[in-house]
C-alpha positions as a Markdown table, in Angstrom:
| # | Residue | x | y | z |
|---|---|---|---|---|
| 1 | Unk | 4.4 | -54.1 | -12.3 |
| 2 | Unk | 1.7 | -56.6 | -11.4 |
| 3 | Unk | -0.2 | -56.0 | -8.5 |
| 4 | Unk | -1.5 | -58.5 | -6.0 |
| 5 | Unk | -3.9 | -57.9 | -3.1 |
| 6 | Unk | -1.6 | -58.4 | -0.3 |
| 7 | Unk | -2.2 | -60.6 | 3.1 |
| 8 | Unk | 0.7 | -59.7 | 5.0 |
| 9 | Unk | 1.2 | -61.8 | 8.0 |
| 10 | Unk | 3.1 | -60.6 | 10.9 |
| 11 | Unk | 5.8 | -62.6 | 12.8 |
| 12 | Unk | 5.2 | -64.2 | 15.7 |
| 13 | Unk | 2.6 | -66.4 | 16.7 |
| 14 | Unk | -0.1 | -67.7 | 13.8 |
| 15 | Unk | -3.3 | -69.1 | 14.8 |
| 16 | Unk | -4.9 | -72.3 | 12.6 |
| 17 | Unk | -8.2 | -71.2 | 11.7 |
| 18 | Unk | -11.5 | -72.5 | 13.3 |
| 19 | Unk | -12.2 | -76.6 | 11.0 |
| 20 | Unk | -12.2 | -79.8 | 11.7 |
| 21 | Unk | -9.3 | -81.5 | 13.6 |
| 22 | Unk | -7.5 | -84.2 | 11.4 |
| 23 | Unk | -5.1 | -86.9 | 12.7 |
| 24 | Unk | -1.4 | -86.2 | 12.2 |
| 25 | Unk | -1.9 | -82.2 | 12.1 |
| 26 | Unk | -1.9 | -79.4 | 14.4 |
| 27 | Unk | -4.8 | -79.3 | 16.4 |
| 28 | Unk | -7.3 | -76.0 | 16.1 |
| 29 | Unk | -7.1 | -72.9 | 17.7 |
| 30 | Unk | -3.2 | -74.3 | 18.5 |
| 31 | Unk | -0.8 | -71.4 | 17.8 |
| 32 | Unk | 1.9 | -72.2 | 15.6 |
| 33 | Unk | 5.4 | -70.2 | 16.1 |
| 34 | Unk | 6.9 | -69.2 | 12.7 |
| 35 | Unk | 10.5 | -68.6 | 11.7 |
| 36 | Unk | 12.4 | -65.8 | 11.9 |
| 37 | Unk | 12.8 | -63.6 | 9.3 |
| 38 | Unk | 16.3 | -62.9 | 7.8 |
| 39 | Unk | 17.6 | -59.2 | 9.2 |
| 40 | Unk | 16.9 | -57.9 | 5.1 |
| 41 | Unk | 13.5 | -58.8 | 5.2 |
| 42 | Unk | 12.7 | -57.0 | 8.7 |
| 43 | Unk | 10.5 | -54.4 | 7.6 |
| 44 | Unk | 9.4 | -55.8 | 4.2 |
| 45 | Unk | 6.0 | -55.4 | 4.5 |
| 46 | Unk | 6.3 | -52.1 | 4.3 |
| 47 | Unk | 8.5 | -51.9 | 1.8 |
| 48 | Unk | 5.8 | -54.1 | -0.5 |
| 49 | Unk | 3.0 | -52.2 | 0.8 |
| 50 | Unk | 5.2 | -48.5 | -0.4 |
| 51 | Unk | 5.8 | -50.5 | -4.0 |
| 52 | Unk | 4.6 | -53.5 | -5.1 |
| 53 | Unk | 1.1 | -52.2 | -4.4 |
| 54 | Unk | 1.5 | -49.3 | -6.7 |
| 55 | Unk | 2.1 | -49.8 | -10.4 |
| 56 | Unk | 4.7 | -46.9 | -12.0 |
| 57 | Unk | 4.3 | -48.8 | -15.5 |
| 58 | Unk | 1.1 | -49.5 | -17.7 |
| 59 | Unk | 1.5 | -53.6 | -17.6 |
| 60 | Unk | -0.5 | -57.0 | -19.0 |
| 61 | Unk | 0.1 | -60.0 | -17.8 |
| 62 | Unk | -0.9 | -63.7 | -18.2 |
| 63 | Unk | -0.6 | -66.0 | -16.2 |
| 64 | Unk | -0.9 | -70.1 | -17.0 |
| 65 | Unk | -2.6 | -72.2 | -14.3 |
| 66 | Unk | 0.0 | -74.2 | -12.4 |
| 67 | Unk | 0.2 | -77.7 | -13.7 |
| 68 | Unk | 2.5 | -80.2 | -12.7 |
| 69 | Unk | 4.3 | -78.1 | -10.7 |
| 70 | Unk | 4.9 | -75.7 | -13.6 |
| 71 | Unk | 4.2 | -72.2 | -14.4 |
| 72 | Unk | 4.6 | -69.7 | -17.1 |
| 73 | Unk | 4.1 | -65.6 | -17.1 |
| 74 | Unk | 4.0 | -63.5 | -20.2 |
| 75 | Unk | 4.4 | -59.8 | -19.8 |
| 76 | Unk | 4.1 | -56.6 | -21.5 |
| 77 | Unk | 5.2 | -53.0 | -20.2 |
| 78 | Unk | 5.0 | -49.5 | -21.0 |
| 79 | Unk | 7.5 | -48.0 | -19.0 |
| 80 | Unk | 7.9 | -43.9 | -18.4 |
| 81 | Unk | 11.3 | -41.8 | -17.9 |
| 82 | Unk | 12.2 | -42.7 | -20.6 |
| 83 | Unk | 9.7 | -44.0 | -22.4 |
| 84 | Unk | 10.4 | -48.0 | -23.4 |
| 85 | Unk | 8.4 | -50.9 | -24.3 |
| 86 | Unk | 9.3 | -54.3 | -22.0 |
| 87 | Unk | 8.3 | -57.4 | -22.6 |
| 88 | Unk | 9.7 | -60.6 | -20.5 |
| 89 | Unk | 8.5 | -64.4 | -20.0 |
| 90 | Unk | 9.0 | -66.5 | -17.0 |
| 91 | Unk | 9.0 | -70.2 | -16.1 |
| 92 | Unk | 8.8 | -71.3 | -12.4 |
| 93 | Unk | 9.0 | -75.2 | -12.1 |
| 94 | Unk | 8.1 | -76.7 | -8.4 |
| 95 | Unk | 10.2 | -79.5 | -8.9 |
| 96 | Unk | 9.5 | -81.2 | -5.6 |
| 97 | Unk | 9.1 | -79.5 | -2.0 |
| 98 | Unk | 12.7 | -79.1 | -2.1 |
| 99 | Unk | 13.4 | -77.7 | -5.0 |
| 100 | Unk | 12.7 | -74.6 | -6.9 |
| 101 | Unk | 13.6 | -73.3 | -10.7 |
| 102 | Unk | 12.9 | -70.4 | -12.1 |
| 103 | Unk | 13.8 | -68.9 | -15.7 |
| 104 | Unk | 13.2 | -65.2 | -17.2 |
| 105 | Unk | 13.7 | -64.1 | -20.1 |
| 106 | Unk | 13.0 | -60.5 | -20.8 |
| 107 | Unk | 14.1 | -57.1 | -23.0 |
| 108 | Unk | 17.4 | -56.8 | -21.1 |
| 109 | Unk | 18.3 | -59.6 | -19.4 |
| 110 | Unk | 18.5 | -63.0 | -18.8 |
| 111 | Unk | 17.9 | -65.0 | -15.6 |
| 112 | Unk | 18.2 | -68.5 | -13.9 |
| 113 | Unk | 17.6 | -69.5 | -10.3 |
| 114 | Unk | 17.7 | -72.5 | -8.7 |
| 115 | Unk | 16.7 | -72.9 | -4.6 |
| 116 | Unk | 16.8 | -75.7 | -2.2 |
| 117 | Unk | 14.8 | -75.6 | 0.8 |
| 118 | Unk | 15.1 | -77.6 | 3.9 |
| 119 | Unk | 17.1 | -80.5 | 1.9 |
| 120 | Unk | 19.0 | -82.0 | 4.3 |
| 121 | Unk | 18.5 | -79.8 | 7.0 |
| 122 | Unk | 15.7 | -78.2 | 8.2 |
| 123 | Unk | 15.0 | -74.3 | 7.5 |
| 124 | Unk | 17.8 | -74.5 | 5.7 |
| 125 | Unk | 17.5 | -72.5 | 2.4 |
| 126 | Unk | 20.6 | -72.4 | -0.7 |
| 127 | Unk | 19.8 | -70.1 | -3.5 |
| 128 | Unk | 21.8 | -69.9 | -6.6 |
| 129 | Unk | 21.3 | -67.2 | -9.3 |
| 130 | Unk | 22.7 | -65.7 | -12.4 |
| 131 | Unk | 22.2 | -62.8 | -14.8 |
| 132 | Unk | 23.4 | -62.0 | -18.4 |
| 133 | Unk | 22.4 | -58.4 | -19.2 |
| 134 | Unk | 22.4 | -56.6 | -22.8 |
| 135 | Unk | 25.4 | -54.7 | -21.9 |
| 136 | Unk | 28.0 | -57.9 | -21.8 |
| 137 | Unk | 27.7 | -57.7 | -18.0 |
| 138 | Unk | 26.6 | -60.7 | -15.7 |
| 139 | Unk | 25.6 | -61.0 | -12.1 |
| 140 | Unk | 26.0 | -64.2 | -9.9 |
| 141 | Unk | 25.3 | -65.0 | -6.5 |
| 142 | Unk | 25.3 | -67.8 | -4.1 |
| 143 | Unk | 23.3 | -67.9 | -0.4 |
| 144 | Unk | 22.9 | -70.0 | 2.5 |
| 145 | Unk | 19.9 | -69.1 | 4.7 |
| 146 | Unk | 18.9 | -70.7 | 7.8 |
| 147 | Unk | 15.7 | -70.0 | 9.7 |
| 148 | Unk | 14.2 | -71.1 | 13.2 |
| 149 | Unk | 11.7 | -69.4 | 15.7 |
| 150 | Unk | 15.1 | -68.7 | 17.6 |
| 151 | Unk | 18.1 | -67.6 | 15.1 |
| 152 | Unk | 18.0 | -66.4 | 11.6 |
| 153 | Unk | 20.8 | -66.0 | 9.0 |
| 154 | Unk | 22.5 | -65.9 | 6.3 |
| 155 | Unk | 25.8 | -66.0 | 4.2 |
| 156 | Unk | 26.3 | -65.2 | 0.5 |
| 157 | Unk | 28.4 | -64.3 | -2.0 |
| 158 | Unk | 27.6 | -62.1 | -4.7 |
| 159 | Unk | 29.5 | -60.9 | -8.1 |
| 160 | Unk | 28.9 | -57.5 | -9.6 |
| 161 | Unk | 30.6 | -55.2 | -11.9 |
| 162 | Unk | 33.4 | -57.2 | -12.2 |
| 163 | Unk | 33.7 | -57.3 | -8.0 |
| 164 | Unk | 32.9 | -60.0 | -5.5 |
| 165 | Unk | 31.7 | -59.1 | -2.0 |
| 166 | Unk | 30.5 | -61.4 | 0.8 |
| 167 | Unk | 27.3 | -60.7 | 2.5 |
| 168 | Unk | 26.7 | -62.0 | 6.5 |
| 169 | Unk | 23.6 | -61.2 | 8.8 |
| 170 | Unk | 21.6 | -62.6 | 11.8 |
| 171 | Unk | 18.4 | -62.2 | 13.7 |
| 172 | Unk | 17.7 | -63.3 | 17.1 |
| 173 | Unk | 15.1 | -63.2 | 19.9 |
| 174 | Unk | 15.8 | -61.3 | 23.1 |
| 175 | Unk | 13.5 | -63.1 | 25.0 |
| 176 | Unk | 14.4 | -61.9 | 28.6 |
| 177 | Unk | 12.7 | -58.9 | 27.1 |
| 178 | Unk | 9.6 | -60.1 | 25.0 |
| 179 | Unk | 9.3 | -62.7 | 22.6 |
| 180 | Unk | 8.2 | -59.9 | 19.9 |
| 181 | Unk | 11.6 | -58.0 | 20.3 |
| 182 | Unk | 14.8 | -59.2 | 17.9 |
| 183 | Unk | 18.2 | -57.7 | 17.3 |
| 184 | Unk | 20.4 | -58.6 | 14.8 |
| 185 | Unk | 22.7 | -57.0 | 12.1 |
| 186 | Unk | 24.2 | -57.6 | 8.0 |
| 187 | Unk | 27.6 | -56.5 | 7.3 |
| 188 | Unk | 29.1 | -56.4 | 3.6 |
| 189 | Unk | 32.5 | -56.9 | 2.7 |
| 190 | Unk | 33.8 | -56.0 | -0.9 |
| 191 | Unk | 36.7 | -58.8 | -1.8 |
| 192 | Unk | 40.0 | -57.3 | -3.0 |
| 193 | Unk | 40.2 | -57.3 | -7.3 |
| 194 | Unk | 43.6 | -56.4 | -8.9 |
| 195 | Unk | 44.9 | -53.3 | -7.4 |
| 196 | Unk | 41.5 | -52.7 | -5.8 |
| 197 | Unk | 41.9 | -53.5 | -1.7 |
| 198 | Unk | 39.8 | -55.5 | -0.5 |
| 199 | Unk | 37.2 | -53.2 | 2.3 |
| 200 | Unk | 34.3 | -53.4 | 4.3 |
| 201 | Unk | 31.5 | -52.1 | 1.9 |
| 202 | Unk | 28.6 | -51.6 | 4.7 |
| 203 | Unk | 26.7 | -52.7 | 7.9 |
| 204 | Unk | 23.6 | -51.4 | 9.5 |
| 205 | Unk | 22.5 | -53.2 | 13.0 |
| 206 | Unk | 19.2 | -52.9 | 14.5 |
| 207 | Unk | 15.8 | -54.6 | 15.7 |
| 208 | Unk | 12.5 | -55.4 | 15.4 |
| 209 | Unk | 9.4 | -55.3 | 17.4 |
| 210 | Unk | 6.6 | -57.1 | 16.2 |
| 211 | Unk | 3.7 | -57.7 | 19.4 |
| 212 | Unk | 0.6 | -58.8 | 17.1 |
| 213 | Unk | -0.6 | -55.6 | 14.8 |
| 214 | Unk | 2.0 | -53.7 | 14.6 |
| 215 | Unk | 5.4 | -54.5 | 13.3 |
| 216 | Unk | 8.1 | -52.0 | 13.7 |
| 217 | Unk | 11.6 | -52.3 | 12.7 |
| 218 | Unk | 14.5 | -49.4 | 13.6 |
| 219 | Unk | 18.6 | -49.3 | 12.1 |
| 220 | Unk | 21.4 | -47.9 | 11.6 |
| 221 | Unk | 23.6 | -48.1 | 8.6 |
| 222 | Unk | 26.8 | -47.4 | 7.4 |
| 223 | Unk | 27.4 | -47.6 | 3.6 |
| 224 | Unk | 30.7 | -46.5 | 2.4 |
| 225 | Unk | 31.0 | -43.8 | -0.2 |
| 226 | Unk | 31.9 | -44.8 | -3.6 |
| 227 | Unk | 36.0 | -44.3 | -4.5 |
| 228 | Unk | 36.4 | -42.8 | -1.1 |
| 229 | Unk | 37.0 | -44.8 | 2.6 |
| 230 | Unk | 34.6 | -42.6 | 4.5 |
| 231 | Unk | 31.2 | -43.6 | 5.4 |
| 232 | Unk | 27.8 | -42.4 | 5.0 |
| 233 | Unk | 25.4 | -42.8 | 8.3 |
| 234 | Unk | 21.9 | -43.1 | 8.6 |
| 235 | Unk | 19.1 | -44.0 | 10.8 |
| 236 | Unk | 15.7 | -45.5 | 9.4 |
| 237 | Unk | 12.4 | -47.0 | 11.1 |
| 238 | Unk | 9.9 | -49.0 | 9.2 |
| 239 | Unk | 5.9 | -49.4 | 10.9 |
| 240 | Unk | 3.4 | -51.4 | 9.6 |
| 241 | Unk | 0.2 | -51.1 | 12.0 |
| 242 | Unk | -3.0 | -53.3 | 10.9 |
| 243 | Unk | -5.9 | -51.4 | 12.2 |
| 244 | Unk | -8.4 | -54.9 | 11.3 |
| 245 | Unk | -9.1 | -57.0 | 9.0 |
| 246 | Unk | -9.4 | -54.3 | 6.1 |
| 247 | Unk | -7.6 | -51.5 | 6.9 |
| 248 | Unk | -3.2 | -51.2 | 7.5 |
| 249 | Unk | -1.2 | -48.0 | 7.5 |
| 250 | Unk | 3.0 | -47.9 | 6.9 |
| 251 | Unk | 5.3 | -45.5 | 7.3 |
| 252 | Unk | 9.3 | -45.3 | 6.3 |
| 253 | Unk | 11.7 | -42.7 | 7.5 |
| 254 | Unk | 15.3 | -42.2 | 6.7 |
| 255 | Unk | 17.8 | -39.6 | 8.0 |
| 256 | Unk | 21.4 | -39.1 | 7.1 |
| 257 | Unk | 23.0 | -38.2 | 10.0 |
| 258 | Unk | 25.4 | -35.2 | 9.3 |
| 259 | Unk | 22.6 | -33.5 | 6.5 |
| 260 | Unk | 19.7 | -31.1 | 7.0 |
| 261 | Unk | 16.5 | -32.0 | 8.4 |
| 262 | Unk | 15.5 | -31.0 | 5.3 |
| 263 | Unk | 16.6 | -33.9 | 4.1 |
| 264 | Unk | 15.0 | -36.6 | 5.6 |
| 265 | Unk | 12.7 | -38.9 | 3.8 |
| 266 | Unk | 9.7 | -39.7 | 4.6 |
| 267 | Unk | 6.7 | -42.2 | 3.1 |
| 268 | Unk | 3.6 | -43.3 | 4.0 |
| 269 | Unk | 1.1 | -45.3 | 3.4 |
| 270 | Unk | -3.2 | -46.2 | 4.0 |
| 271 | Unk | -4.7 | -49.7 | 2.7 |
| 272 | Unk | -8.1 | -50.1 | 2.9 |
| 273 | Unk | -10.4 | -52.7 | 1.5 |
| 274 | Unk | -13.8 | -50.9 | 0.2 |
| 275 | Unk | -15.5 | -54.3 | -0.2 |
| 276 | Unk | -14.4 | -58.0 | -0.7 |
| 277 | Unk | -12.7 | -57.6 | -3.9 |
| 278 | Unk | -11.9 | -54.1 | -3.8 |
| 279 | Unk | -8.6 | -52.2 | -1.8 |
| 280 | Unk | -7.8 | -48.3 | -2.1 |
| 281 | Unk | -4.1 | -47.4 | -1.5 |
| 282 | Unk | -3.3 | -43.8 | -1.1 |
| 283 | Unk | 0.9 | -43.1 | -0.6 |
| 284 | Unk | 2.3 | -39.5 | 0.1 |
| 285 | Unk | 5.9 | -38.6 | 0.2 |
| 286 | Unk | 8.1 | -35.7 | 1.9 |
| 287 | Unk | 8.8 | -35.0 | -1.2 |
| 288 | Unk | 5.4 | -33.7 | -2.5 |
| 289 | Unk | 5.0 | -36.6 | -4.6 |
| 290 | Unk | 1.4 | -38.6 | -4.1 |
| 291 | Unk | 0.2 | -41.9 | -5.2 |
| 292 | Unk | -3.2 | -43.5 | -5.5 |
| 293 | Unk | -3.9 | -46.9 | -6.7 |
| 294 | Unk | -7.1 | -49.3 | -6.6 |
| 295 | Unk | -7.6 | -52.9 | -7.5 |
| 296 | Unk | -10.1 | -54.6 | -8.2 |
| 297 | Unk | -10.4 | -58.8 | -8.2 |
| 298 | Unk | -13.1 | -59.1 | -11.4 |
| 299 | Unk | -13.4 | -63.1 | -11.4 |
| 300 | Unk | -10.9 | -66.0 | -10.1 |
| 301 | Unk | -9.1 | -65.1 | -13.5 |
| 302 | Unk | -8.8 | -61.8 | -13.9 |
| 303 | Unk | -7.5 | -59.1 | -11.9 |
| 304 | Unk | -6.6 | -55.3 | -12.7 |
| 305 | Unk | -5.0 | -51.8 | -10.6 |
| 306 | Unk | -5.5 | -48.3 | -11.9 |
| 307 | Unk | -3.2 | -45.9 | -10.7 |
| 308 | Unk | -1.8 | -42.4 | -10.7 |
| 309 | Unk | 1.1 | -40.5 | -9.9 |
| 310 | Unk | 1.7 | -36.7 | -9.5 |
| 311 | Unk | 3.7 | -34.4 | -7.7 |
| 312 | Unk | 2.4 | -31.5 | -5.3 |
| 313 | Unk | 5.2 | -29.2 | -6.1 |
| 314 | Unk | 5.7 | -30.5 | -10.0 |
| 315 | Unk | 1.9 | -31.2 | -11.6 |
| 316 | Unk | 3.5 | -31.1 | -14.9 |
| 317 | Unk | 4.6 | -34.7 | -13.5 |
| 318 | Unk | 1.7 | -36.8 | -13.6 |
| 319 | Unk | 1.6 | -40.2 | -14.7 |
| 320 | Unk | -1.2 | -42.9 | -14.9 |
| 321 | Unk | -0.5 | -46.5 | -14.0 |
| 322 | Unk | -2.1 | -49.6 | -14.1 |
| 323 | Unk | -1.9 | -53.9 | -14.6 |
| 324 | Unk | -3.9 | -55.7 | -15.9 |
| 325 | Unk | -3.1 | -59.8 | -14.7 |
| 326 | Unk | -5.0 | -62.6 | -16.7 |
| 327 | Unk | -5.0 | -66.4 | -15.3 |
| 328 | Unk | -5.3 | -68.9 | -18.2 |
C-alpha cells in the first residue's frame, strides 16, 4: 500500500494561515468552521494513522502528474499470506468541481465510481459505485451524504452477496455542552431476499469530542451474528492526541461485552517527524504483534516507506514492507 505523509486536520475550527488579504476571500487569521464529519468517519484518523501509514505489502507505484483534471496510477504488489503478485491501474478524472470519476482496473476486480458534490445543493454529496470481481460476484452501492458545521448524514444502499441492505447515520453538535462534543449513530438494515426475512443487521451509537489536539471518539455497537438473530456487543474508543507540529500518538480499543478481558484489543500508535522530509511510526498491538515504518520524501517526485512487521510472541513471523511512489 502506498504511503503518504499524513496532515491530519482536526474538526472544528481551522485557522487561514498568516498572507496577504485578497478581495472576495476570507480575511487572515479569520477562523473558518468546517463540516461535520459523517458518524463512519469519526475516529478515521486513527484508523489511517494504525494502517495506511504502514505498508503490509512490498509495492511500486507511479503516479502521472494531474493534467486536465486527469490522473493515472500504475501499481505493482507483492503481497504475503499467501504469497501473490498484484498489479492494478487507476484513472481519476476531475471533471468539474462537481464531479468526480474514477476507474480501477486491477488482478481481481473491476471498479467504477462516479461522485457529485454540492450540485444542486450545497454539502450535498451522491456517490455511485460498482464492482465486478473474478469470482462472478459484483458489488453496487448508492449514497446520499449531506454535510454542515451543524448536522451530518447519510443514506445508502448497498448490494452484496446477492443481498441488499440500507445504511442510515447522523452526527450532530450538542452545543449546550461544547461546540467540540457530537452525538450521533448508523444503523444497518439487511432487505428481505427470497425466503431470507428481511432484519436489522447492526447499529452502534456514540460521540465525539474533538477540543483542538485531541480528537476522541467513544461507541457502542451491535452487529448481529451471522445465520443467528442474536447480537454481538461491543464498546470501542478511538484517540488521536497531536503533541505539536511533528509529533501525534493514537490509540484504538475494543471490548466485546460478554468475553474475557483477555480479549480486548488494543492498538497504538507514535508519529514523529525526525526532520522535514522524514516521519518514524512505531505501532504495538495487545496481541504482541509490532510495527515500524519510516518514510522518507527524496525529491517532489519520488517518495518511499520501509517497513517491518514481527510478532513478540511468534518471531518466526516477520515480514518486511515497503512502497516505493514515483510522480511522472
Amino acid at each position: 500500500m502506498s504511503i503518504s505523509i499524513p496532515s491530519v486536520s482536526l474538526r472544528g475550527s481551522e485557522v487561514i494561515p498568516q498572507g496577504p488579504t485578497i478581495v472576495g476571500t476570507v480575511p487572515t487569521g479569520v477562523q473558518v468552521a468546517k463540516p461535520l464529519p459523517l458518524f463512519r468517519d469519526c475516529g478515521k484518523n486513527v484508523n489511517d494513522l494504525l494502517t495506511k501509514s504502514f505498508p503490509n505489502t512490498l509495492r511500486l507505484e507511479v503516479v502521472t502528474a494531474e493534467d486536465q483534471g486527469l490522473k493515472f496510477t500504475f501499481a505493482a504488489e507483492r503481497r504475503f499470506n499467501p504469497a501473490t503478485t498484484f498489479v492494478s491501474a487507476q484513472s481519476r478524472y476531475q471533471v468539474n468541481s462537481g464531479l468526480l470519476l474514477v476507474g480501477t482496473i486491477d488482478s481481481d476486480k473491476l471498479e467504477g465510481e462516479a461522485s457529485f458534490s454540492n450540485v444542486g445543493v450545497a454539502g450535498l454529496k451522491t456517490t455511485f459505485k460498482g464492482k465486478f470481481l473474478d469470482n462472478n460476484k459484483s458489488e453496487a452501492s448508492a449514497e446520499a451524504a449531506y454535510a454542515t458545521t451543524t448536522l451530518s448524514g447519510a443514506l445508502g444502499l448497498f448490494y452484496k452477496d446477492d443481498r441488499a441492505r440500507v445504511e442510515i447515520q447522523t452526527l450532530a453538535p450538542l452545543a449546550f455542552v461544547t461546540n467540540n462534543f457530537s452525538v450521533g449513530g448508523i444503523a444497518s438494515y439487511q432487505l428481505p431476499s427470497g425466503v431470507q426475512e428481511g432484519a436489522v443487521d447492526s447499529y452502534s451509537a456514540g460521540f465525539n469530542y474533538s477540543p483542538g489536539r485531541l480528537d476522541e471518539t467513544t461507541f457502542v455497537r451491535a452487529t448481529r451474528q451471522k445465520g443467528s438473530s442474536n447480537f454481538v456487543y461491543s464498546v470501542g474508543s478511538r484517540v488521536f492526541y497531536r503533541h505539536d507540529a511533528t509529533t501525534n500518538f493514537a490509540a484504538d480499543v475494543n471490548y466485546n461485552l460478554g468475553s474475557s478481558f483477555k480479549e480486548v484489543e488494543l492498538k497504538l500508535v507514535a508519529e514523529g517527524k525526525l526532520d522535514d522530509r522524514t516521519t518514524l511510526r512505531i505501532g504495538a498491538e495487545r496481541s504482541g504483534k509490532l510495527r515500524f515504518a519510516i518514510a522518507n520524501q527524496l525529491n517532489s517526485n519520488l517518495r518511499f516507506t520501509v517497513g517491518a512487521d514481527l510478532s513478540a510472541l511468534k518471531p518466526e513471523e516477520f515480514n518486511i514492507t515497503g512502497s516505493v511512489v514515483f510522480t511522472a
